[in-house]
Biopython code that builds the backbone (N, CA, C, O; Angstrom):
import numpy as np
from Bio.PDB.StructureBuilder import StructureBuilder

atoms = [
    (1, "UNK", "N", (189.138, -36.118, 114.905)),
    (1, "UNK", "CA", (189.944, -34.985, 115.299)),
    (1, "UNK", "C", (191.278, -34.973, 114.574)),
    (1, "UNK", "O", (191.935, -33.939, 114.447)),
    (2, "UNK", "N", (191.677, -36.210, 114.079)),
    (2, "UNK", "CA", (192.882, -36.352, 113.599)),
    (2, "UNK", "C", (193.181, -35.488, 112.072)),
    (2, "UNK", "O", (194.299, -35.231, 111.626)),
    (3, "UNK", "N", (191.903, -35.145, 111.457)),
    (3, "UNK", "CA", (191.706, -34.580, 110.036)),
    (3, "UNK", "C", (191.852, -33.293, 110.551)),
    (3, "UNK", "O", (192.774, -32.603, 110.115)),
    (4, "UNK", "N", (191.055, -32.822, 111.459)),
    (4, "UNK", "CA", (191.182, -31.309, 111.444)),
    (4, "UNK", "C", (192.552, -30.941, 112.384)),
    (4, "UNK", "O", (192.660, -29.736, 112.611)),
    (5, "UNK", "N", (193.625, -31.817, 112.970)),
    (5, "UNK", "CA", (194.996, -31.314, 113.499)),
    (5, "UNK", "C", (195.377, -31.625, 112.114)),
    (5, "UNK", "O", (196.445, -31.063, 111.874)),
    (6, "UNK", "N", (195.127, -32.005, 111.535)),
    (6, "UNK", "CA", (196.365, -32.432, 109.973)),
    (6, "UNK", "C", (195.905, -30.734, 109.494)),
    (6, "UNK", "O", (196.677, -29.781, 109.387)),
    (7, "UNK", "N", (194.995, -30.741, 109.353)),
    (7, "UNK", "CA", (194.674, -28.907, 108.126)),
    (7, "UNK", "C", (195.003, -28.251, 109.029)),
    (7, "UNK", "O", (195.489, -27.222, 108.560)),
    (8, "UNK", "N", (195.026, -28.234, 110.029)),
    (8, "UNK", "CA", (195.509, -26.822, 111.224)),
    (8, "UNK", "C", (196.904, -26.869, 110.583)),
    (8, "UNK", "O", (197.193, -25.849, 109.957)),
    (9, "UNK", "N", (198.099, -28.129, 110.619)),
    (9, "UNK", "CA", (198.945, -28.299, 111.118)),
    (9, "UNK", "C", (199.428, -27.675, 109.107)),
    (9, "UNK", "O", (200.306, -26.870, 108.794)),
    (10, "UNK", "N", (198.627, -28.305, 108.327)),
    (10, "UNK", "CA", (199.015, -27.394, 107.071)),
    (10, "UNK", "C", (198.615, -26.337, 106.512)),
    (10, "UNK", "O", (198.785, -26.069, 105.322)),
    (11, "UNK", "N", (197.879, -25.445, 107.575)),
    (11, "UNK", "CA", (197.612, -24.121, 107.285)),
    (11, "UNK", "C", (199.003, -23.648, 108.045)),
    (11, "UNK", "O", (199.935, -23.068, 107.489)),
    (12, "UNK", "N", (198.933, -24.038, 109.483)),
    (12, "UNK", "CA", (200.274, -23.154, 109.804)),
    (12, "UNK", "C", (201.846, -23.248, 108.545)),
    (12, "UNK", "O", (202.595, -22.284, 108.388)),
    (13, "UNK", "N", (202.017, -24.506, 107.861)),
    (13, "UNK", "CA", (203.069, -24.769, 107.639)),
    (13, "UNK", "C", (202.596, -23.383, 106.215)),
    (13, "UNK", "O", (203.467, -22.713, 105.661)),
    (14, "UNK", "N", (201.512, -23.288, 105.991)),
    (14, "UNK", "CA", (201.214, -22.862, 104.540)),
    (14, "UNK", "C", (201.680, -21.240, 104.532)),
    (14, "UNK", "O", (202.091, -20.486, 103.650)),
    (15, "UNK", "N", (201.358, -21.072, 106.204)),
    (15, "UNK", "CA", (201.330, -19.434, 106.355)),
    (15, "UNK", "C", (203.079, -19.216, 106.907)),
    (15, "UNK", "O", (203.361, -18.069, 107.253)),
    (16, "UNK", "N", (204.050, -20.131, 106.973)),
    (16, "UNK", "CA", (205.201, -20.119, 107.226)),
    (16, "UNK", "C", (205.782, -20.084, 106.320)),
    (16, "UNK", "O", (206.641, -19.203, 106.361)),
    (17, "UNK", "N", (205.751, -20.771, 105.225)),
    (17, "UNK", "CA", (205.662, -20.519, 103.844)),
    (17, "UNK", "C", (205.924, -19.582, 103.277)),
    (17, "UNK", "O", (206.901, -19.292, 102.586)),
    (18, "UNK", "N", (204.655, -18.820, 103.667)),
    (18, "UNK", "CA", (204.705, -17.728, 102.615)),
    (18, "UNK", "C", (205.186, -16.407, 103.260)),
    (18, "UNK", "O", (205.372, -15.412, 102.559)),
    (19, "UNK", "N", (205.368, -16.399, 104.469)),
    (19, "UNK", "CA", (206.175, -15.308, 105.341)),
    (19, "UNK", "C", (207.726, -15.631, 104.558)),
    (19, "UNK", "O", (208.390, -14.683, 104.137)),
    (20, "UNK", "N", (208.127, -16.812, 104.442)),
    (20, "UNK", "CA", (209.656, -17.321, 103.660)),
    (20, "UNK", "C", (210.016, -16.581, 102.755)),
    (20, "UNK", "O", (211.031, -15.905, 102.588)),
    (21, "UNK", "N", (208.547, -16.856, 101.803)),
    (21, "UNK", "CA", (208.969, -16.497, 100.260)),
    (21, "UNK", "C", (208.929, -14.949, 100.297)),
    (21, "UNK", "O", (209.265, -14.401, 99.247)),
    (22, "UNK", "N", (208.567, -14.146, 101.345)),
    (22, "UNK", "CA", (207.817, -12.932, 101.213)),
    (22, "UNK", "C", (209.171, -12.262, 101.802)),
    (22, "UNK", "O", (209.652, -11.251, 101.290)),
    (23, "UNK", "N", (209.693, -12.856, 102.820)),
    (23, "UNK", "CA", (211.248, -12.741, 103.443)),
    (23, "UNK", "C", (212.404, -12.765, 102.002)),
    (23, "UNK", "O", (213.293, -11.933, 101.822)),
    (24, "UNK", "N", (212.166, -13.662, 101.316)),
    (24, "UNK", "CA", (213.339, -13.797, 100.505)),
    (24, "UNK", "C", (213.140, -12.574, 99.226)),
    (24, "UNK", "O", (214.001, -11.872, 98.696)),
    (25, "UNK", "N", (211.170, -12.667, 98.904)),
    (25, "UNK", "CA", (211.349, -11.482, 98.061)),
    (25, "UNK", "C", (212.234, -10.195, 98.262)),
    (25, "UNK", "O", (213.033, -9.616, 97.525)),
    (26, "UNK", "N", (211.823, -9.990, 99.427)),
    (26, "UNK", "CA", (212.076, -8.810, 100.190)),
    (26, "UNK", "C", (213.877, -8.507, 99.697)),
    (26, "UNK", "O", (214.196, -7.880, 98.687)),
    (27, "UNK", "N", (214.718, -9.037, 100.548)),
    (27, "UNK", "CA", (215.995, -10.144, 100.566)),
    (27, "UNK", "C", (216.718, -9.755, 98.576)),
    (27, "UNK", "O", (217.715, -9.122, 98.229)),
    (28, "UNK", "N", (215.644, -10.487, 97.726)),
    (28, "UNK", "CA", (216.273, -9.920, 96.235)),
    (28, "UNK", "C", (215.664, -8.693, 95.749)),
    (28, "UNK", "O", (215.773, -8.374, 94.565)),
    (29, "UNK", "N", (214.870, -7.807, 96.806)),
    (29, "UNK", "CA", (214.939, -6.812, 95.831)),
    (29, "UNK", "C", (216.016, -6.115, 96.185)),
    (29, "UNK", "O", (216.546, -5.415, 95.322)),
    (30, "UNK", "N", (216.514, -6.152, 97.398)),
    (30, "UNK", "CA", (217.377, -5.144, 97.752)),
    (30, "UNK", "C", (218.742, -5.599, 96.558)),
    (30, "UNK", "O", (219.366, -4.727, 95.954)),
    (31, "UNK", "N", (219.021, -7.105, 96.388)),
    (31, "UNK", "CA", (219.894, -7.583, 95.796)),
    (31, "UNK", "C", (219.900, -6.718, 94.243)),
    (31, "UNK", "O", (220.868, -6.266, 93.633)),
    (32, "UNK", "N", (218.683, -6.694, 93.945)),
    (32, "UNK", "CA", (218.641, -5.825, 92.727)),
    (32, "UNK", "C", (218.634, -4.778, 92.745)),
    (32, "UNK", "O", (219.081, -4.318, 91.694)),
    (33, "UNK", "N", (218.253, -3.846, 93.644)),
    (33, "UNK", "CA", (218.589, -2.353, 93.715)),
    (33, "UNK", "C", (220.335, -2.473, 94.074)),
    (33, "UNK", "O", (220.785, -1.556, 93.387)),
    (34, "UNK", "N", (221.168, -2.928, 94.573)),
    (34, "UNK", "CA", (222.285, -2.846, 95.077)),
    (34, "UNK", "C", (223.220, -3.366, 93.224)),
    (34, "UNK", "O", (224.186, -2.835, 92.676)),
    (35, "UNK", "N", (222.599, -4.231, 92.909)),
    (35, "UNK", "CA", (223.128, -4.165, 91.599)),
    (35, "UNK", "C", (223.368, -3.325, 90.243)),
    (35, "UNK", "O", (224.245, -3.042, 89.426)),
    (36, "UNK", "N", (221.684, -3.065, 90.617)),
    (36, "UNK", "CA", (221.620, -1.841, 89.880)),
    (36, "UNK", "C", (222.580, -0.405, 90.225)),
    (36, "UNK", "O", (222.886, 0.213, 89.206)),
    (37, "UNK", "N", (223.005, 0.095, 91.331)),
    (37, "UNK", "CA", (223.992, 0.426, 91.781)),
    (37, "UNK", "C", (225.409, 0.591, 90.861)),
    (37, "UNK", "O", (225.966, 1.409, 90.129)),
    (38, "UNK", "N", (225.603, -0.853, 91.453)),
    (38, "UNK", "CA", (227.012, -1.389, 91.097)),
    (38, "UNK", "C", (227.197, -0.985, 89.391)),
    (38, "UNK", "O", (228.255, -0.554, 88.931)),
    (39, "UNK", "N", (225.846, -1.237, 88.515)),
    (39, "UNK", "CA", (226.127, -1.019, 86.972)),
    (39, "UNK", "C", (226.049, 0.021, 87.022)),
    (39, "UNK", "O", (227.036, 0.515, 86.477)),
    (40, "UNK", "N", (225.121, 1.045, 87.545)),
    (40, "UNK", "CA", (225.333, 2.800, 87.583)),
    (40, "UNK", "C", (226.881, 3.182, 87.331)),
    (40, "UNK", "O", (227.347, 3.663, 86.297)),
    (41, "UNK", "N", (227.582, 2.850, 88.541)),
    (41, "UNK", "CA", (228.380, 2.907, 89.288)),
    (41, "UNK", "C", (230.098, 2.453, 87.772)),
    (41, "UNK", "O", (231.062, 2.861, 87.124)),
    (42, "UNK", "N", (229.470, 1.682, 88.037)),
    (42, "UNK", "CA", (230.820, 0.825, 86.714)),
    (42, "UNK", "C", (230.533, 1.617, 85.004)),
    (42, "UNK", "O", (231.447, 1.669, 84.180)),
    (43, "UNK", "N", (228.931, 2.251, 84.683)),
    (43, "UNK", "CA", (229.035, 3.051, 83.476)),
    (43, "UNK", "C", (229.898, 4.394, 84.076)),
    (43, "UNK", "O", (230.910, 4.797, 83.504)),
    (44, "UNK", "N", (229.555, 4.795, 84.855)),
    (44, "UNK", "CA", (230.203, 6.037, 85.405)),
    (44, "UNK", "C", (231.715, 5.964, 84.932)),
    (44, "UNK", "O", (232.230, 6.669, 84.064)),
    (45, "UNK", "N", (232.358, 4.904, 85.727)),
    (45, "UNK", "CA", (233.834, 4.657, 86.329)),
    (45, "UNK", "C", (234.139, 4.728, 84.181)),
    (45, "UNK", "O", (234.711, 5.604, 83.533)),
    (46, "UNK", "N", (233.468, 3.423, 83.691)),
    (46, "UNK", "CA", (233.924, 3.673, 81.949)),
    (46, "UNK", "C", (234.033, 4.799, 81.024)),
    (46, "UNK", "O", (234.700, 4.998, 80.008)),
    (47, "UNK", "N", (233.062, 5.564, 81.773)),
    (47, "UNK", "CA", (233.296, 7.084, 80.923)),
    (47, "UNK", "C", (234.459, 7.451, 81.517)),
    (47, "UNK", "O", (235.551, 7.340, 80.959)),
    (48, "UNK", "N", (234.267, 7.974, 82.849)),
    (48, "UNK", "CA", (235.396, 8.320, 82.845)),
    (48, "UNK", "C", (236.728, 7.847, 82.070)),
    (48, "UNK", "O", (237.381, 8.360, 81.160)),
    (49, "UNK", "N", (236.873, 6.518, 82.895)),
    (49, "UNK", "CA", (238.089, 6.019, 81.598)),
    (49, "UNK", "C", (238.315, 6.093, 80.152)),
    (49, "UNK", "O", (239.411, 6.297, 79.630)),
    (50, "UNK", "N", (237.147, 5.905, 79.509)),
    (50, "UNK", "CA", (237.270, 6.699, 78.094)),
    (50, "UNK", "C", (238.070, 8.090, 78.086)),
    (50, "UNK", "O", (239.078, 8.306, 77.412)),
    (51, "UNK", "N", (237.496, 8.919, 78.880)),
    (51, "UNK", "CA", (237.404, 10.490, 78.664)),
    (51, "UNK", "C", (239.364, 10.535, 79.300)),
    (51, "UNK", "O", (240.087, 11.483, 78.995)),
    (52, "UNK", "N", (239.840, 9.423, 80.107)),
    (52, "UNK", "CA", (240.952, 9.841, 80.576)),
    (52, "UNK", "C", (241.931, 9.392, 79.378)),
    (52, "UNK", "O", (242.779, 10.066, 78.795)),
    (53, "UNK", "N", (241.505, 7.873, 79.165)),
    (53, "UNK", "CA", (242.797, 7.569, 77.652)),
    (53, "UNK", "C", (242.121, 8.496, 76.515)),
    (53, "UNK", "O", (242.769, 8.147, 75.529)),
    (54, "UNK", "N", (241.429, 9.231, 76.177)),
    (54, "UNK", "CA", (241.084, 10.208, 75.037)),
    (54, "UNK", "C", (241.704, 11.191, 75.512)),
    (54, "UNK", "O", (242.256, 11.683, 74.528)),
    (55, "UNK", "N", (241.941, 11.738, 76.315)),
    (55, "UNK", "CA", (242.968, 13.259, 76.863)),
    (55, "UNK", "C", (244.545, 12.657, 76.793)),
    (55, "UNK", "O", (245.538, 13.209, 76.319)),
    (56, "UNK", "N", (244.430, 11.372, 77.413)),
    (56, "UNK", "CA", (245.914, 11.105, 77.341)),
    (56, "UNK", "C", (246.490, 11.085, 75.627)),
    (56, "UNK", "O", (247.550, 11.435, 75.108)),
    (57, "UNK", "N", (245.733, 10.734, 75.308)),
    (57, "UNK", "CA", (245.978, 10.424, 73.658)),
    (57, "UNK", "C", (246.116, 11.674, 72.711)),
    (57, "UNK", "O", (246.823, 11.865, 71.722)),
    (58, "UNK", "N", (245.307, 12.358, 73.279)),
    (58, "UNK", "CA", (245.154, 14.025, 72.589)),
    (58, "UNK", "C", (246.547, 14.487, 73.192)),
    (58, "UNK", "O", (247.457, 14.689, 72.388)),
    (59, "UNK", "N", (246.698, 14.603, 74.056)),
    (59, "UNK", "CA", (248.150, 15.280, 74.721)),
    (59, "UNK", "C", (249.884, 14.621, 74.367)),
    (59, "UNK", "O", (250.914, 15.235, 74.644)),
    (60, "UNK", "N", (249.805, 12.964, 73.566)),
    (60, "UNK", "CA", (250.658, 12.457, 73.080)),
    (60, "UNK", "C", (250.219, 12.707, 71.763)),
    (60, "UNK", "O", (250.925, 12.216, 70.882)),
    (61, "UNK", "N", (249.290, 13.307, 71.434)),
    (61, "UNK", "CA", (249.729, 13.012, 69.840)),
    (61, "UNK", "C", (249.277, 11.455, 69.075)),
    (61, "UNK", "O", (249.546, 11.154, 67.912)),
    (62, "UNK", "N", (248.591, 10.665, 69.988)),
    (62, "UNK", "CA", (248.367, 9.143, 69.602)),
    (62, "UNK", "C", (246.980, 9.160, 70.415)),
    (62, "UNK", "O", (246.837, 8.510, 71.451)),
    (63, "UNK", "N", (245.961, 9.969, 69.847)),
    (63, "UNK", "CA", (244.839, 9.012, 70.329)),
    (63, "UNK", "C", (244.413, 7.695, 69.825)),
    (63, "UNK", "O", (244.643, 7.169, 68.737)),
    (64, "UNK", "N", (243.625, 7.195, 71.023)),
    (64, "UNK", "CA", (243.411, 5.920, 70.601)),
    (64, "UNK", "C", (242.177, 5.418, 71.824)),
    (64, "UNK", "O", (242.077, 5.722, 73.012)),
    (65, "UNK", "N", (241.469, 4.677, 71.090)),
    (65, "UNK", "CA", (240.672, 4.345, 72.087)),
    (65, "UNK", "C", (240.658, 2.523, 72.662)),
    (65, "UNK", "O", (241.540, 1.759, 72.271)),
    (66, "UNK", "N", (239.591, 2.078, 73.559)),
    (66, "UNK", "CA", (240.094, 1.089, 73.786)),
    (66, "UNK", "C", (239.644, -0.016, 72.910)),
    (66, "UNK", "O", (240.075, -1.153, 73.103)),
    (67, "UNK", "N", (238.890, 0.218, 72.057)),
    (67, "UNK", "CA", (238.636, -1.285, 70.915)),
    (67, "UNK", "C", (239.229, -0.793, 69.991)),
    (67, "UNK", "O", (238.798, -1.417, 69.021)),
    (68, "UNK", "N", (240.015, -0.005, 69.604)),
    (68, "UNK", "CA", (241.342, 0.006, 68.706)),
    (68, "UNK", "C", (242.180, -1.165, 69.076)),
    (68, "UNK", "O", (242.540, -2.054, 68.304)),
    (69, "UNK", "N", (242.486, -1.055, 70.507)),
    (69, "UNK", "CA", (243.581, -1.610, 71.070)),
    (69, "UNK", "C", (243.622, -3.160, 70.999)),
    (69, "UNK", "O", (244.681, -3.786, 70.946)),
    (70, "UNK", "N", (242.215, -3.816, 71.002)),
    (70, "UNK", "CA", (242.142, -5.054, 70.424)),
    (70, "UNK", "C", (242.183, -5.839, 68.507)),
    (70, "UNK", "O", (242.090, -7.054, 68.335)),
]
sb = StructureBuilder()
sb.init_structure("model")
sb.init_model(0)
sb.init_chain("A")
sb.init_seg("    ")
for serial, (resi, resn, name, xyz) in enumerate(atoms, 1):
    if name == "N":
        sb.init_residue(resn, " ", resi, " ")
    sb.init_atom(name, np.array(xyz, "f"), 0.0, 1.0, " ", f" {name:<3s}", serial, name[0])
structure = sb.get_structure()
């Protein structure tokens, strides 16, 4: 009896397991949709900023962009 409580006892651990890994998948996709986000989010914000020092620059008379500036 002692063989078949050992495989019971590592099927349960096997099926706990994989509820874990299935939990954590779960867990990074959101991590990656929320990132993906964040880079949406930050190309957006860079255009803009381009488009604001390119007006500022047009309106002084000194355009310039920002890898000039380095």
């Amino acid at each position: 009896m002692s063989a078949v409580k050992e495989a019971i006892t590592a099927i349960r651990d096997a099926l706990k397991l994989a509820d874990e890994v299935k939990q954590v998948g779960e867990s990074l996709k959101g991590v990656a949709m929320e990132l993906r986000e964040h880079d949406r989010r930050l190309t957006r914000l860079e255009a803009k900023w381009e488009t604001a020092l390119e007006l500022a620059g047009i309106r002084s008379g000194t355009a310039r962009r920002l890898e000039d500036k380095d």
